[in-house]
C-alpha positions in Angstrom: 29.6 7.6 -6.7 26.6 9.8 -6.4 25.5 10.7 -2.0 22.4 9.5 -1.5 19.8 12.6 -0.8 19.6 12.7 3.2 16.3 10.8 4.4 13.2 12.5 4.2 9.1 10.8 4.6 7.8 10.3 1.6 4.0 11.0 1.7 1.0 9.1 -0.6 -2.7 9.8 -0.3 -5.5 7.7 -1.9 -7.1 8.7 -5.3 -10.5 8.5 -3.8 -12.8 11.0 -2.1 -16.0 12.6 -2.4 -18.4 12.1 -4.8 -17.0 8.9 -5.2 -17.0 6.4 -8.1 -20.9 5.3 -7.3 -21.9 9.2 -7.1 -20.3 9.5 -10.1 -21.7 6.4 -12.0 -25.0 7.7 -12.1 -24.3 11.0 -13.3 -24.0 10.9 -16.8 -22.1 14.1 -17.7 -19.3 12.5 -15.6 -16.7 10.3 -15.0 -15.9 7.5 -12.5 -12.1 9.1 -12.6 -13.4 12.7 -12.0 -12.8 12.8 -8.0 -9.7 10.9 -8.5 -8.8 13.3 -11.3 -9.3 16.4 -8.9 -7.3 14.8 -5.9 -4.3 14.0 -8.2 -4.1 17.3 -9.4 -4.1 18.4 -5.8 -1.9 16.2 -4.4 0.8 16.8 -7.2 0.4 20.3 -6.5 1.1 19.9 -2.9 4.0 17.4 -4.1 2.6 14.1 -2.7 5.4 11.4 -3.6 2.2 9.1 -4.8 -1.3 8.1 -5.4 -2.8 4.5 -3.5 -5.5 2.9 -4.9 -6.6 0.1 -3.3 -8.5 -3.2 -3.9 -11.0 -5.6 -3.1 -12.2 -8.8 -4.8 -15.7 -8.9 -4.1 -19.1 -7.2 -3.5 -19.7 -4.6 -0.7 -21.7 -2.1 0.3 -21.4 0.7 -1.8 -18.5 3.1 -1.3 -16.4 0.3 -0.1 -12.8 0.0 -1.2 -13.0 -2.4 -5.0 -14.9 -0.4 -6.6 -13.0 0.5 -9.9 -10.1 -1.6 -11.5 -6.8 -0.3 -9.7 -4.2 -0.5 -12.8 -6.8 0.6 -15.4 -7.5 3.6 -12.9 -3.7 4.7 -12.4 -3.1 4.4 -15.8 -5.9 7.1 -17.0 -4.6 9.0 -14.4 -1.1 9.3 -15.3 -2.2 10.9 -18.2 -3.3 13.6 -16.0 0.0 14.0 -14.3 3.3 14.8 -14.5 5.4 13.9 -11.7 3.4 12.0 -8.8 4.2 8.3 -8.3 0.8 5.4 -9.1 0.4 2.9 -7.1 -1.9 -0.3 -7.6 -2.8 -2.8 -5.6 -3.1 -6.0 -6.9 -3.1 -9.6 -5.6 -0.9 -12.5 -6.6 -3.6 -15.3 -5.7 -5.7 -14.4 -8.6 -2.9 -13.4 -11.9 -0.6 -15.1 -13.8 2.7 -13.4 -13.4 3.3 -13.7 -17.0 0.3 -10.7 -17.1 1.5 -9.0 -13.7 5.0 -8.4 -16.0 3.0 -6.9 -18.9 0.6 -5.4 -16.9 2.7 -3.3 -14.7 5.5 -2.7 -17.0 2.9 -1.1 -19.3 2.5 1.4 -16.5 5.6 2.0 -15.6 6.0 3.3 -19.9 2.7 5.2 -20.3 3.3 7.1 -16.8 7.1 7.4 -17.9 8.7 5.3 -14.6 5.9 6.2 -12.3 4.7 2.6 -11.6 4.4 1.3 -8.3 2.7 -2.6 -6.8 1.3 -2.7 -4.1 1.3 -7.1 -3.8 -1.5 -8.3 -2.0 -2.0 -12.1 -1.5 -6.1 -11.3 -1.1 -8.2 -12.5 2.0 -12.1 -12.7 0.2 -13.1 -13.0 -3.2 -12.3 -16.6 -3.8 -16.3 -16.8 -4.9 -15.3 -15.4 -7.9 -12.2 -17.5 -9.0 -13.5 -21.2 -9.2 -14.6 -23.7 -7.1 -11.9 -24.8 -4.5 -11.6 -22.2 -2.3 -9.3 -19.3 -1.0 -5.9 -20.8 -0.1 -5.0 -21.3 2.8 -2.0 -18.1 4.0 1.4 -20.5 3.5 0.0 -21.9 -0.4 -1.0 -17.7 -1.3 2.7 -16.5 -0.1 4.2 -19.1 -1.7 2.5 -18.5 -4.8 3.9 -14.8 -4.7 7.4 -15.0 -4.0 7.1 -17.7 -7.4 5.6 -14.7 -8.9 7.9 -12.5 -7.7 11.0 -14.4 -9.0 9.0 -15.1 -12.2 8.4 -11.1 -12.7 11.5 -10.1 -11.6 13.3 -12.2 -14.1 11.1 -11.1 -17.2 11.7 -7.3 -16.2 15.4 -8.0 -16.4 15.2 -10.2 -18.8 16.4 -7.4 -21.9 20.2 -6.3 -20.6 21.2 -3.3 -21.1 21.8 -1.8 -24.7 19.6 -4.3 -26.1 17.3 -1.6 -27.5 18.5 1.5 -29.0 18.1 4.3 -31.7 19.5 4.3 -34.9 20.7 7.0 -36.8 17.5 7.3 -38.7 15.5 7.2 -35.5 14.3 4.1 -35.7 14.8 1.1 -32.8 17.5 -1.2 -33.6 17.3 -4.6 -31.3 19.7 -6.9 -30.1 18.1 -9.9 -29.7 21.2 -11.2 -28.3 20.9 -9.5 -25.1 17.1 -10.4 -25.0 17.2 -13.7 -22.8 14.3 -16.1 -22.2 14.0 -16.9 -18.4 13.0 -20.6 -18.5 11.2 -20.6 -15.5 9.9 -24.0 -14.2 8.3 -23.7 -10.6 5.9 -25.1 -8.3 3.3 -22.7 -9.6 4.2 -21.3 -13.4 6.3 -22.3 -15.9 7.1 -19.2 -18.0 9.4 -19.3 -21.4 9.9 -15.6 -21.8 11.5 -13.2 -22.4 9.3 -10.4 -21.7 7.5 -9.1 -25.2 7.1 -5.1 -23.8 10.4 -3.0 -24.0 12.4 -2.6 -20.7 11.1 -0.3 -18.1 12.1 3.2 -17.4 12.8 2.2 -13.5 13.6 -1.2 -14.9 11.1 -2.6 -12.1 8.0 -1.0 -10.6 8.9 0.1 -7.0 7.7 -3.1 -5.3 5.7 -2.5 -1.9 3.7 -5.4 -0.3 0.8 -5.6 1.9 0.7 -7.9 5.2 2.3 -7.9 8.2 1.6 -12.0 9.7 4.7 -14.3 9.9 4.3 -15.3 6.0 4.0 -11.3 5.3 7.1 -10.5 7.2 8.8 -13.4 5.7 7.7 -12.3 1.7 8.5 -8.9 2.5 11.8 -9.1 4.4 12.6 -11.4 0.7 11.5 -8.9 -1.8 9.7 -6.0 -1.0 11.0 -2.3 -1.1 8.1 -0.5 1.0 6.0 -2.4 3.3 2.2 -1.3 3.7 1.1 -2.2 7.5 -1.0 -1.4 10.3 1.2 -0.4 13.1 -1.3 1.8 15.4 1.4 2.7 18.6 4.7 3.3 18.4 5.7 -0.1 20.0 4.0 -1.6 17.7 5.7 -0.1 14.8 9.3 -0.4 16.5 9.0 -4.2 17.4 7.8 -4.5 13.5 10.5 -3.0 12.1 12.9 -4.6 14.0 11.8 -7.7 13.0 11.5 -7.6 9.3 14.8 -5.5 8.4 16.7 -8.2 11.1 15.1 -10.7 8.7 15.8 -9.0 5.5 19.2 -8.7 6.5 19.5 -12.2 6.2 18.7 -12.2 2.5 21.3 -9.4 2.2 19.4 -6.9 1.5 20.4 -3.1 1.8 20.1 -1.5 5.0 16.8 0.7 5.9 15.1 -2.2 3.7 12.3 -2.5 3.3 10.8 1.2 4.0 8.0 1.4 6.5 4.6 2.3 4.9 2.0 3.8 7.4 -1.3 5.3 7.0 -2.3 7.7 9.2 -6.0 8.6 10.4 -5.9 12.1 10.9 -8.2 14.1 12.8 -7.6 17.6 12.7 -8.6 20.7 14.7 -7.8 24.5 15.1 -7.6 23.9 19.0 -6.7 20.3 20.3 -10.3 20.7 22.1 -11.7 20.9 18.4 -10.0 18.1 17.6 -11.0 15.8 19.9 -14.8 17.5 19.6 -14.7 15.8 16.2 -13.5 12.9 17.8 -16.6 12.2 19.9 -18.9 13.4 17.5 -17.5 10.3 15.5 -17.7 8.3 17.8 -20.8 9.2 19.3 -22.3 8.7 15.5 -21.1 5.2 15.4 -24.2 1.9 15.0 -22.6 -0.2 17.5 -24.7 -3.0 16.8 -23.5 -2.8 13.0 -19.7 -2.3 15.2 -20.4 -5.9 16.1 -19.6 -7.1 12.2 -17.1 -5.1 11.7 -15.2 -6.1 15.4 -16.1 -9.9 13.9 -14.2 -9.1 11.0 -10.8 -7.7 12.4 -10.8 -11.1 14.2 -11.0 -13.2 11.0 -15.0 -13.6 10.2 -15.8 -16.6 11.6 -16.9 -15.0 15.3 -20.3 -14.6 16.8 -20.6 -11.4 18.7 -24.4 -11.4 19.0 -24.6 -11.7 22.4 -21.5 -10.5 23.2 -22.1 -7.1 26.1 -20.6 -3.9 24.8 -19.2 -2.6 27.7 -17.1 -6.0 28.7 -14.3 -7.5 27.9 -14.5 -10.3 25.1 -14.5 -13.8 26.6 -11.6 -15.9 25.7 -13.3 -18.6 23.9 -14.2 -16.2 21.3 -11.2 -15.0 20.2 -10.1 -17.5 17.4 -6.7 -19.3 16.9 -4.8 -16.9 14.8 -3.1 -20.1 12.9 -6.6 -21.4 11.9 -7.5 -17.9 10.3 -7.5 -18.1 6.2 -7.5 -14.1 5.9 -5.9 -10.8 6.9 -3.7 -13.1 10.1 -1.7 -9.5 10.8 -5.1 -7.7 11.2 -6.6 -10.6 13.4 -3.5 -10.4 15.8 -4.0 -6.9 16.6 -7.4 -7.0 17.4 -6.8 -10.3 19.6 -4.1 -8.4 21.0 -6.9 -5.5 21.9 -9.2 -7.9 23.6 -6.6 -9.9 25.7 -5.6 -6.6 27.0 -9.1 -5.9 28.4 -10.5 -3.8 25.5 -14.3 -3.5 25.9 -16.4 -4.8 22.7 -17.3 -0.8 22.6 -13.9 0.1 22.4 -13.1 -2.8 20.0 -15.9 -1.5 17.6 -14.5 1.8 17.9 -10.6 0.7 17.4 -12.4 -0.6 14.5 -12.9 2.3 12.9 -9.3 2.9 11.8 -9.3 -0.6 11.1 -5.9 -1.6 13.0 -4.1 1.8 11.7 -2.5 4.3 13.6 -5.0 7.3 14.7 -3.8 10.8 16.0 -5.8 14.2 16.8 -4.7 17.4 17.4 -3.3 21.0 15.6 -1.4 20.2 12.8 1.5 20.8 14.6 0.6 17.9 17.4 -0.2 15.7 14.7 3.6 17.1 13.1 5.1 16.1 16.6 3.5 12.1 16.7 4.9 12.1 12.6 8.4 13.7 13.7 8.9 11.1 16.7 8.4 8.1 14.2 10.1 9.7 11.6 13.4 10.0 13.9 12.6 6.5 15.6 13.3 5.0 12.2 9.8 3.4 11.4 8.5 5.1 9.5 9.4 6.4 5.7 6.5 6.6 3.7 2.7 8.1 5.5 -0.5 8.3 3.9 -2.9 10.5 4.7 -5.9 11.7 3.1 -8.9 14.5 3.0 -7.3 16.1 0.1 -11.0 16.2 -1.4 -12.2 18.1 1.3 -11.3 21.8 0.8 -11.6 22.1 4.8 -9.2 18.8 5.3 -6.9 19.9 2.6 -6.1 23.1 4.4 -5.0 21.1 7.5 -3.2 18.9 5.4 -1.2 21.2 3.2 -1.1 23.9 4.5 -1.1 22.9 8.0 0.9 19.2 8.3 2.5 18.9 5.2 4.1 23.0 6.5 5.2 22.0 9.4 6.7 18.7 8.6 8.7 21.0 6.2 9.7 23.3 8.1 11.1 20.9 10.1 12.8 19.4 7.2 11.0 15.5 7.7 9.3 15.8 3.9 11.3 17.4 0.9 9.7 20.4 -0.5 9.8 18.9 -4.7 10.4 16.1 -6.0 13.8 14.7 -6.4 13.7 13.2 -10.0 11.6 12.0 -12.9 10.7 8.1 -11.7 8.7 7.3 -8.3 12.3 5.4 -7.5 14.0 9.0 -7.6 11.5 10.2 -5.3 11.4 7.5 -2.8 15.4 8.1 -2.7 15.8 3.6 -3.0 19.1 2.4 -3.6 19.7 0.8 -6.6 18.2 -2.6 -8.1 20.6 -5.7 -7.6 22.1 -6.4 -10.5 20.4 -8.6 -13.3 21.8 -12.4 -13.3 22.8 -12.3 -17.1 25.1 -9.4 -16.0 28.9 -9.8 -15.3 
């Protein structure tokens, strides 16, 4: 049996940055990947684990997260890399899984086992799918442990020496040990078996987004890495606790799921720079615009219009978190804020960071808050980005990235060819058509 490397934190940083995909739309000589292009090169330089590109289903204003097609982006960019993991987000509400199957297993061949899914259940864009409406949370996780289960099965649906080379070099199949998967669900019902050839990881590492009850419960299930917002360090233990005591149940192996947490860095020389740049933020902010954005961390049906910046939100207007339709996990944080006596000032500026975890500091205060989650168990994987920036990327890699290094928390290369190597998982339960 082959030791398992000792644990390290994996790191990820988002393909985005400035100019970004707008910018670049309207320059003709360019193209919409050429940011994204720059910080991949940088990041696999520096040995990031991954790339994150997220998603969003609807119109915004412009800059905002949505803007290009996640799998179509992280698929020209593996073709620009070597080594550094891609990871897509993509929502389960929205795609058969029948396409999710094709779709990501396509990645995981052209980037040579580097695909990861990021499983998002979606909380807006329903406008654009038909008439009757988003789902409500229970019918959208529902829907995506089907898909799961469906996806799962047509990944593993071609066993082992089912495609191999022949001695003239071409493929020799076995259709014998090419199953069809039969699935008839609430949701789907899928024939298979899957029509691409099996995968180099044999799945796409599978992380999932959400942290409400239904998240916890589809994650504990399935997941591998868990994306959440987990801004204190109670926060993130109580968290943790919870969904590995729940996957547990579902036998799953220990230190399952891995904790995913981004981290909103702000970085200084001194620790009085730091937090310099820290009120100059802040004191930048539209407050009245803050009021929207405070409205949406607590579900987007609230009126803060008249609501006075410097008190404490009333009760009434915090909503009931089982009424809410989107992002429940985001909305319980932020109610959590207000019932402990957060001003609407300081919820608009909480707001920010949108729920995540913040620090400033040196990069080597910023290396202390990593190090003490990293050794609390709860956290694995930590994004953080700026790589655009030439000033950020210096306090990023060669300032936190260093330390954490020195201090032995993140490997210094990468551990193997596939983002699975890298993320040091433990293997894939075994297929069902296996002995």
């Amino acid at each position: 049996m082959t030791a398992r490397p000792p644990r390290t934190l994996a790191t990820v940083t988002g393909a985005g940055g400035h100019p970004g995909t707008y910018e670049l739309a309207l320059d003709p000589a360019r193209s919409t990947l050429d940011t994204a292009r720059r910080v991949a090169e940088l990041a696999e330089a520096a040995r990031f684990d991954a790339l994150f590109v997220p998603d969003l289903l609807t119109f915004g204003a412009q800059g905002t997260i949505g803007a290009q097609e996640p799998l179509v982006y992280v698929a020209a960019l593996s073709q620009v890399t070597t080594r550094i993991g891609l990871i897509a987000t993509v929502s389960t509400t929205f795609h058969h899984p029948f396409n999710l199957a094709r779709l990501f297993g396509t990645l995981d061949h052209v980037s040579n086992g580097r695909a990861a899914w990021n499983l998002v259940t979606s909380s807006i864009g329903e406008e654009n799918f038909g008439p009757d409406g988003l789902p409500g949370p229970e019918e959208r996780y529902a829907r995506a442990a089907e898909t799961l289960d469906v996806v799962n099965a047509l990944w593993d649906s071609w066993e082992p020496g089912a495609l191999r080379l022949g001695p003239d070099g071409t493929a020799i199949l076995d259709r014998e040990k090419v199953r069809r998967i039969d699935h008839a669900g609430r949701f789907f019902s899928v024939a298979g078996p899957l029509n691409i050839p099996p995968l180099p990881q044999r799945r796409p590492v599978q992380i999932q987004a959400g942290q409400s009850a239904a998240g916890i419960e589809l994650g504990a299930r399935y997941a591998e890495v868990v994306f959440t917002a987990l801004s204190t360090l109670p926060i993130a233990r109580e968290f943790t606790d919870r969904i590995r005591a729940r996957a547990a149940t579902y036998g799953r192996p220990a230190g399952l799921p891995l904790i995913f947490s981004s981290l909103h860095a702000t970085f200084g020389s001194t620790e009085a720079e730091a937090l310099r740049r820290v009120r100059d933020r802040h004191d930048a902010i539209d407050f009245d615009a803050g009021r929207a954005l405070v409205a949406d961390m607590l579900g987007g049906g609230v009126d803060l219009s008249e609501a006075k910046l410097d008190d404490p939100l009333p009760e009434h207007l915090l909503p009931d978190v089982s009424s809410v339709h989107r992002r429940r996990g985001r909305v319980e944080i932020f109610s959590g804020y207000a019932r402990s006596g957060y001003t609407l000032r300081e919820l608009i500026i909480a707001a920010q960071d949108t729920g995540h975890w913040a620090e400033a500091g040196t990069p080597e205060q910023i290396a202390d808050a990593v190090e003490e989650r990293f050794r609390a168990g709860v956290l694995d994987v930590l994004s953080i980005g700026g790589l655009a920036d030439p000033h950020e990327h210096d306090f990023v890699v060669h300032g936190l990235l260093h330390e954490l290094r020195k201090r032995r928390i993140v490997k210094d290369d990468y551990l193997g060819p596939t983002l699975r190597d890298n993320l040091a998982l433990p293997p894939l339960p075994g297929r069902s058509n296996e002995n």
